[in-house]
N, C-alpha and C positions, 0 to 999 in steps of 0.2 A: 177610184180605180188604182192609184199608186197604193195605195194602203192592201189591195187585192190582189195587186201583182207581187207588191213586197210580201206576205203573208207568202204566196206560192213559194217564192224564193228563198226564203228562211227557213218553212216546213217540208216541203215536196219533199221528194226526193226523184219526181218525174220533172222533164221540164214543163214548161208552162203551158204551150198550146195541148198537153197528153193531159196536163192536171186539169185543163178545164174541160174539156173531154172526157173527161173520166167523170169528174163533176158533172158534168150533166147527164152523163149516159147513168149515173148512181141517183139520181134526183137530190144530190146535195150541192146545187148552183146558190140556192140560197144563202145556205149556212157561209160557205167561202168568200159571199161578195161582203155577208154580217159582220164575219170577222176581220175583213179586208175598211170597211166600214169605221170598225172600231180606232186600227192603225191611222185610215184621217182623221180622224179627231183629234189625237196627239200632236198630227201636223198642224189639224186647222188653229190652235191653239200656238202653238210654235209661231206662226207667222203672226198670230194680232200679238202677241208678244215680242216679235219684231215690227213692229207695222207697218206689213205688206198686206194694207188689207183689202185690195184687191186679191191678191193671191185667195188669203183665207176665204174670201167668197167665191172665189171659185172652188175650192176645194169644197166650203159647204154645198153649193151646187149642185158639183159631183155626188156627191154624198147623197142629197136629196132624191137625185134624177136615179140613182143606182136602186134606191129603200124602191122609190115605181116602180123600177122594172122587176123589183122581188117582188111587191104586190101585186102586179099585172100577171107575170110569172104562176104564184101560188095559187091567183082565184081564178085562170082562165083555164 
């Protein structure tokens, strides 16, 4: 979810509750949280590089429990 809020905040140029809003009223909630997605990865790897690996498993977590709600999302 940090990697999807960071993503809003680097691209928008709306702020955030308009961009998701917008986002879903365009049916493109998916793609934003994908690429929001991508950004933890970078993090989840930063921290077992650190080893905060707690952290990193929450972020994988995140990550995981997000790809659901895009599946649940797409095929319901």
């Amino acid at each position: 979810m940090v990697g999807t809020l960071l993503y809003i905040l680097l691209v928008s140029e709306y702020d955030i509750p308009t961009t998701i809003n917008m986002a879903i009223a365009d049916n493109f909630i998916g793609k934003l949280v994908t690429l929001g997605a991508i950004l933890n990865l970078g993090l989840f790897f930063f921290l077992i590089k650190k080893q905060r690996l707690y952290l990193a498993r929450g972020v994988l977590m995140a990550t995981i429990l997000a790809a659901l709600a895009i599946m649940v999302h797409k095929f319901l």
